[in-house]
DODREN-628394 format. One record per residue (C-alpha): residue in one letter; x, y, z; residue number from 1. Coordinates in steps of 0.05 Angstrom, whole numbers, plus 5000, padded with zeros to 4 digits. Layout:
N
+----+------+------+------+-----+
: aa :    X :    Y :    Z :   i :
+----+------+------+------+-----+
:  A :    X :    Y :    Z : NUM :
...
+----+------+------+------+-----+
% end
This chain:
262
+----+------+------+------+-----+
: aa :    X :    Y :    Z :   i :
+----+------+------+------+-----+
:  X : 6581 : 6431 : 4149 :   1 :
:  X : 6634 : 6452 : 4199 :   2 :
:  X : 6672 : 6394 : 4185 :   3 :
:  X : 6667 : 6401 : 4102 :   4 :
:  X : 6691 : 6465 : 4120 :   5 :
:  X : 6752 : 6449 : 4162 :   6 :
:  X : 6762 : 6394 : 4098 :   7 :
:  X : 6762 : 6455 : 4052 :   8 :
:  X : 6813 : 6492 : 4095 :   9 :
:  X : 6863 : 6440 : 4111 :  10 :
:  X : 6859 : 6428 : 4030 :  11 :
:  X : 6883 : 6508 : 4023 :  12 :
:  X : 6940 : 6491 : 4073 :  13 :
:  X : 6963 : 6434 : 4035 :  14 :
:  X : 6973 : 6473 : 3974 :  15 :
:  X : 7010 : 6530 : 4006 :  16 :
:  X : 7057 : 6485 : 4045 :  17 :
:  X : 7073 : 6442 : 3980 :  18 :
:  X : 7097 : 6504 : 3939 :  19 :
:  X : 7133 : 6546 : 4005 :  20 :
:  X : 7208 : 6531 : 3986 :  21 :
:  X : 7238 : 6576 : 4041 :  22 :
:  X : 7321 : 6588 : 4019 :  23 :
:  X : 7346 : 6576 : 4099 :  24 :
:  X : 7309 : 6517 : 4123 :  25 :
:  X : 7304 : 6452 : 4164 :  26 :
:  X : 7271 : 6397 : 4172 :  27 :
:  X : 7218 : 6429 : 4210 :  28 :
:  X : 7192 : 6476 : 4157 :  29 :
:  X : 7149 : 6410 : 4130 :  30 :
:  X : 7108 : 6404 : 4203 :  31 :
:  X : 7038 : 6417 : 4197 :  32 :
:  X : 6991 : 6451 : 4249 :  33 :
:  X : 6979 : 6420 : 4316 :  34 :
:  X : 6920 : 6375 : 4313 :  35 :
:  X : 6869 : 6423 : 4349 :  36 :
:  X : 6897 : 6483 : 4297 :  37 :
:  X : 6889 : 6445 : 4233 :  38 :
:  X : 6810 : 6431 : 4257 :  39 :
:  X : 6797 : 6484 : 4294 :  40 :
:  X : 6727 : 6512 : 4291 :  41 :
:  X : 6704 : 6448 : 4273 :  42 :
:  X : 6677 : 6385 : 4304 :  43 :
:  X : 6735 : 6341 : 4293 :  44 :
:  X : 6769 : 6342 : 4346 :  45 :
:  X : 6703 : 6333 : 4395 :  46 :
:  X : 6687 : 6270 : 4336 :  47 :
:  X : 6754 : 6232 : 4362 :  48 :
:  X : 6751 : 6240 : 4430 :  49 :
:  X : 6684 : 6210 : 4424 :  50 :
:  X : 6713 : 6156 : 4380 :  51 :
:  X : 6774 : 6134 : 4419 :  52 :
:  X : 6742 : 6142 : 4486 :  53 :
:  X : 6787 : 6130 : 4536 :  54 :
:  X : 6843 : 6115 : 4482 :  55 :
:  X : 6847 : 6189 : 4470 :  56 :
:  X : 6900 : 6217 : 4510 :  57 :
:  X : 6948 : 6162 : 4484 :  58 :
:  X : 6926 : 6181 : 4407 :  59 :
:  X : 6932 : 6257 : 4426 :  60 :
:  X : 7010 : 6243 : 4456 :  61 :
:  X : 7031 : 6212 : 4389 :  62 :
:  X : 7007 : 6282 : 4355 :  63 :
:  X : 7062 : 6331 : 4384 :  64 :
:  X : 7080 : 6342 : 4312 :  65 :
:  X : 7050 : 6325 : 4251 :  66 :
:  X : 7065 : 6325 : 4175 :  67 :
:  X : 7039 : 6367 : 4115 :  68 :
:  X : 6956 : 6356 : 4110 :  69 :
:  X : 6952 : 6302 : 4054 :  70 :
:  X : 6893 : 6299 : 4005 :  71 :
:  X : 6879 : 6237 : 3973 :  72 :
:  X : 6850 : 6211 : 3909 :  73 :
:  X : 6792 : 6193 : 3943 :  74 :
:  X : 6772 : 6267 : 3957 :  75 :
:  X : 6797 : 6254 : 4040 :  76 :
:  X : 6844 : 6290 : 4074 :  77 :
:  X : 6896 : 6252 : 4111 :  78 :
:  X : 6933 : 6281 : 4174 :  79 :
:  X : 7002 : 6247 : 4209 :  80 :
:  X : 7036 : 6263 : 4275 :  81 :
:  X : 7082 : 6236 : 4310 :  82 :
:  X : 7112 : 6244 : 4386 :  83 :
:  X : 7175 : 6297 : 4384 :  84 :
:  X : 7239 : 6255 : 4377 :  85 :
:  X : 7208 : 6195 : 4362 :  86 :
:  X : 7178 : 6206 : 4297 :  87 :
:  X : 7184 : 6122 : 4274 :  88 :
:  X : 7171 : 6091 : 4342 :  89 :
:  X : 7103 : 6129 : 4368 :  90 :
:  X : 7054 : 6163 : 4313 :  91 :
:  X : 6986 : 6176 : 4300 :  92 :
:  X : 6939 : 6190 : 4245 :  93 :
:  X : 6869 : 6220 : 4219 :  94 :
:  X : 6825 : 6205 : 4153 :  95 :
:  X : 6774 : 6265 : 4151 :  96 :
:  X : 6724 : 6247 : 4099 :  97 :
:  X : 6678 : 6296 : 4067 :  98 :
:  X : 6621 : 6274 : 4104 :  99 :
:  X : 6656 : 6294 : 4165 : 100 :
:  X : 6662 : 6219 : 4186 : 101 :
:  X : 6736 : 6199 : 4223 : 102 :
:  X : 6781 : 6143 : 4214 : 103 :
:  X : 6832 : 6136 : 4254 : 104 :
:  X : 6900 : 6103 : 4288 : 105 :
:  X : 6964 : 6097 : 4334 : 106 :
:  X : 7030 : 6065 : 4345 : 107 :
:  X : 7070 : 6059 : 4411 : 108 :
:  X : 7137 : 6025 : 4404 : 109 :
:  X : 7136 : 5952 : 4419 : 110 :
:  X : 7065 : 5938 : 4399 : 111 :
:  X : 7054 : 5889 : 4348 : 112 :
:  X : 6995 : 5934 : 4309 : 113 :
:  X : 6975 : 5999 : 4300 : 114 :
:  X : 6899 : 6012 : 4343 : 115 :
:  X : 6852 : 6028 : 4287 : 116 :
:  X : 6783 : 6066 : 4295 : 117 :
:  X : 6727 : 6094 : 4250 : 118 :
:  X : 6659 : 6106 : 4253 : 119 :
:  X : 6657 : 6110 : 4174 : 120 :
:  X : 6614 : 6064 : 4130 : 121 :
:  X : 6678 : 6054 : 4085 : 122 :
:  X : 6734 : 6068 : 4114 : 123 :
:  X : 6795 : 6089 : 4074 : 124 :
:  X : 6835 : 6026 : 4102 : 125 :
:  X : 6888 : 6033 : 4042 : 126 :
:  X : 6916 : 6098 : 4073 : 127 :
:  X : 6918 : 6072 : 4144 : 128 :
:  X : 6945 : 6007 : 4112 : 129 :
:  X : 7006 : 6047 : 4077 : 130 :
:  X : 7010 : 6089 : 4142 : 131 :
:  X : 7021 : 6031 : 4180 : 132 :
:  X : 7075 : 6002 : 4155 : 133 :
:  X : 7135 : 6057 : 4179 : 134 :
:  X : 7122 : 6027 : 4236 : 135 :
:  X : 7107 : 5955 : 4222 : 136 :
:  X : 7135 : 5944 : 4149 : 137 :
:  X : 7094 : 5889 : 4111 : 138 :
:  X : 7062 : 5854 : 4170 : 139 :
:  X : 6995 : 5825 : 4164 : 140 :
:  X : 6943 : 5882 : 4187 : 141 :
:  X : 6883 : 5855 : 4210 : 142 :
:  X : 6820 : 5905 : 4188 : 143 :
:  X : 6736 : 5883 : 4185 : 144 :
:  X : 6708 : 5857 : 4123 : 145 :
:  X : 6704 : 5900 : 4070 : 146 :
:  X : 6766 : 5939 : 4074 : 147 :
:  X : 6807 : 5904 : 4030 : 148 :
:  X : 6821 : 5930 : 3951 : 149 :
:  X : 6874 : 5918 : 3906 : 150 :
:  X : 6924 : 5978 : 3889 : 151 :
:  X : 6932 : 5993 : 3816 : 152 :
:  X : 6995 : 6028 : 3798 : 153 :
:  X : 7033 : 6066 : 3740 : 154 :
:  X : 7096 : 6053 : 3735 : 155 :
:  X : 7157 : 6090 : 3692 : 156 :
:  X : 7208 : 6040 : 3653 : 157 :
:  X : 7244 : 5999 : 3692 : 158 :
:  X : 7304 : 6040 : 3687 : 159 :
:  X : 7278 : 6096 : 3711 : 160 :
:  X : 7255 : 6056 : 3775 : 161 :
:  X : 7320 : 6028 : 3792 : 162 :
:  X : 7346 : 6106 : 3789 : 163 :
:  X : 7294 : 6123 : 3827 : 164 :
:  X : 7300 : 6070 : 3872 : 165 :
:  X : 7371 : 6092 : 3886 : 166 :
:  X : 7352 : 6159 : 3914 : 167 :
:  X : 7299 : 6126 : 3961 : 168 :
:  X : 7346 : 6079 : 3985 : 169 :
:  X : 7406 : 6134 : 3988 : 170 :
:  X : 7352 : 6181 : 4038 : 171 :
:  X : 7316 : 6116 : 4076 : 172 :
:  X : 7340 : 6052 : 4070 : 173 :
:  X : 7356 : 5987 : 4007 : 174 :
:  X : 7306 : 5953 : 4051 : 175 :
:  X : 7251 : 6000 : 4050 : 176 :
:  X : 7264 : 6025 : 3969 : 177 :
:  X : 7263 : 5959 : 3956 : 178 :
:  X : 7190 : 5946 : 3976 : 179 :
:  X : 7161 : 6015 : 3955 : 180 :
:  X : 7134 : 6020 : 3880 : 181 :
:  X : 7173 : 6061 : 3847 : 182 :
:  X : 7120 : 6104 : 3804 : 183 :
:  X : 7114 : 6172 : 3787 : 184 :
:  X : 7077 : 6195 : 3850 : 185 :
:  X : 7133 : 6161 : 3885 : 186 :
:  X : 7183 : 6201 : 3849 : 187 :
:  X : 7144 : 6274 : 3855 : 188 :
:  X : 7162 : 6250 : 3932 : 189 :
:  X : 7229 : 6241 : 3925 : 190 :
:  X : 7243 : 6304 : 3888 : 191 :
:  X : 7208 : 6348 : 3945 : 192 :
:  X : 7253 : 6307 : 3995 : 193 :
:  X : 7298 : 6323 : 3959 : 194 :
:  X : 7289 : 6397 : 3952 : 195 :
:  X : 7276 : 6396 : 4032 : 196 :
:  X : 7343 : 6363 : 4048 : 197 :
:  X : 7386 : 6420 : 4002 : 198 :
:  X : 7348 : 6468 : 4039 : 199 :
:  X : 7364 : 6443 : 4102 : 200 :
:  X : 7428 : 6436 : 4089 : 201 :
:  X : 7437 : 6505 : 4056 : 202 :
:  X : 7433 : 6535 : 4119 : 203 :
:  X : 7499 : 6503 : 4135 : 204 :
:  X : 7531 : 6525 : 4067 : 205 :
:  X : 7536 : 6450 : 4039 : 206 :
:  X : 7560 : 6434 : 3972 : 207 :
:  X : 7562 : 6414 : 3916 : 208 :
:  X : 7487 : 6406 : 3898 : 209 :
:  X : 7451 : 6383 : 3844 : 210 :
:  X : 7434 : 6426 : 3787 : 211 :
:  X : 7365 : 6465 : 3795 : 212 :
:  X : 7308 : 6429 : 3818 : 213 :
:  X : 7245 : 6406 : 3780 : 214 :
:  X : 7194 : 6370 : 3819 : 215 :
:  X : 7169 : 6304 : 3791 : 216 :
:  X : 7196 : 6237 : 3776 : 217 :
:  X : 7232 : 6247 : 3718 : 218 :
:  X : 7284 : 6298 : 3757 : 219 :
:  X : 7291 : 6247 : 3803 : 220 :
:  X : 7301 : 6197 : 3758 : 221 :
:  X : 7353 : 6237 : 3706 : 222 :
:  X : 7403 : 6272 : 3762 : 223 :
:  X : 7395 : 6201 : 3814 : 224 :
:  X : 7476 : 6196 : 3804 : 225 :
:  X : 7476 : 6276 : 3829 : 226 :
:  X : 7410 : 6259 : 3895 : 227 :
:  X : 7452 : 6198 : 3922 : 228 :
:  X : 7528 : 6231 : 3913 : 229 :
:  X : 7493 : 6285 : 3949 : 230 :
:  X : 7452 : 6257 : 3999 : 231 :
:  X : 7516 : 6200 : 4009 : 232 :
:  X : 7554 : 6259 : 4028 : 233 :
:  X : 7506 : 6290 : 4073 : 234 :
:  X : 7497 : 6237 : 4111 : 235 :
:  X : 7565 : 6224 : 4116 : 236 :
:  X : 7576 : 6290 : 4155 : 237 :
:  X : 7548 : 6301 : 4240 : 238 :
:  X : 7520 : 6356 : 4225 : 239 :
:  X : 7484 : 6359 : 4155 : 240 :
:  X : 7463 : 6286 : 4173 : 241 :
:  X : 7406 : 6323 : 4218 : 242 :
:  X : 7377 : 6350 : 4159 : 243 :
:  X : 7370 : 6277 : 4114 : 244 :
:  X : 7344 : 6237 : 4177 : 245 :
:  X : 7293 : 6290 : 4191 : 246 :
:  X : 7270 : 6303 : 4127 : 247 :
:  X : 7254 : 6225 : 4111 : 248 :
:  X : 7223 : 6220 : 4179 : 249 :
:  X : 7177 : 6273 : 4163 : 250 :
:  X : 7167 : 6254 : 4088 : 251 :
:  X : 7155 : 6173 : 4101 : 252 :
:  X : 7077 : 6176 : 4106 : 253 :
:  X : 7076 : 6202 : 4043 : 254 :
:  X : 7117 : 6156 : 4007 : 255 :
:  X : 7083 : 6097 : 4035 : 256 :
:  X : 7021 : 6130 : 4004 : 257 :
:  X : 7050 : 6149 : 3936 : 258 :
:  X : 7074 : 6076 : 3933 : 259 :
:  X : 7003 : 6053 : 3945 : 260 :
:  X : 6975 : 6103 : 3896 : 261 :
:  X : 6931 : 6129 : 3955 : 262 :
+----+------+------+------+-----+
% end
């Protein structure tokens, strides 16, 4: 119950954070609560150490910061961290499913996989799967029987992909835009990354910016020459760069699970 309960709270948070659009702002403003606040009063936190064992403390160092609570299609709730300053060498991550049952992971720099743990009868291996891979892009993960299942995506026209694919590449990488699907989930990403990286950069007076904001994929997809001019020149600049390689640190776990219509 306590953990159902915990679910139902961290589902309230999610909702608040996703519609706060603070005017002076930084790339912080999209961190989530500490893993011990976002479960507290529940048995969570007791359910991992007793799940990692000894691999614990390493899990718990990789949680310094985390993201936004996700909840997924499946009815779970999904929670990133990452270690401060090294947000896509050293992370961390937790599937809470409504039976109160625990999946789990972590990353440390130079390892070849992500550590995965569970102690569900099916766990939700697509989200640790798309989790996985800002760390170790399309490698091979190796997970028990069982936990494989094809993705099924929707996908706007194919112009609207390659405009949307311009914006992901403009905030991330060609590389990485190039092997996301670019569908409307995707898109609803990009245009709160979007909206996060003007209000970063407001605080420093930086313009010009694009016209209004809309969230969804078809804002994203009709002002892309207006995101990438933008974002182009943000990056461009020492200090407003802060606010574009924050933001798409913080906002990668959920693109990698928007692409995998998680």
């Amino acid at each position: 119950m306590s953990s159902f309960i915990s679910l139902m709270r961290l589902l309230m948070l999610a909702v608040v954070l996703s519609v706060a659009c603070p005017v002076f702002a930084n790339p912080i403003v999209i961190v989530g609560p500490s893993l011990e606040d976002a479960f507290e009063d529940s048995d969570v936190v007791p359910g991992l150490k007793q799940l990692l064992g000894p691999e614990y403390a390493a899990f718990r160092r990789n949680f310094d910061e985390s993201a936004v609570p996700v909840s997924l299609k499946s009815g779970d709730l999904l929670l990133a961290g990452w270690r401060l300053g090294f947000a896509d060498s050293y992370g961390a991550v937790v599937v809470l499913h409504p039976d109160g049952s625990l999946d789990a992971a972590y990353y440390n720099a130079g390892e070849r996989a992500p550590r995965y743990f569970s102690n569900s009868a099916q766990p939700h291996h697509r989200a640790l799967r798309a989790w996985a891979r800002q760390y170790v892009g399309d490698t091979p993960q190796v997970f028990p029987d069982g936990w494989d299942s094809p993705v099924a995506v929707d996908l706007p026209s194919e112009e609207d992909q390659a405009a949307v694919r311009a914006v992901a590449a403009a905030i991330w990488s060609p590389t990485l835009a190039q092997g996301w699907n670019m569908n409307t989930e995707v898109g609803r990403v990009l245009g709160e990354t979007t909206k996060y990286v003007m209000d970063c950069s407001a605080a420093f007076s930086l313009v010009p910016k694009p016209v209004g904001w809309v969230p969804g994929w078809a804002y994203v997809a009709t002002t892309s020459v207006q995101i990438v001019a933008y974002v182009t020149g943000a990056s461009a600049h020492r200090v407003y760069r802060t606010c574009v390689i924050g933001t798409a640190s913080r906002q990668r776990p959920f693109i990698e699970l928007a692409s995998a219509e998680i």
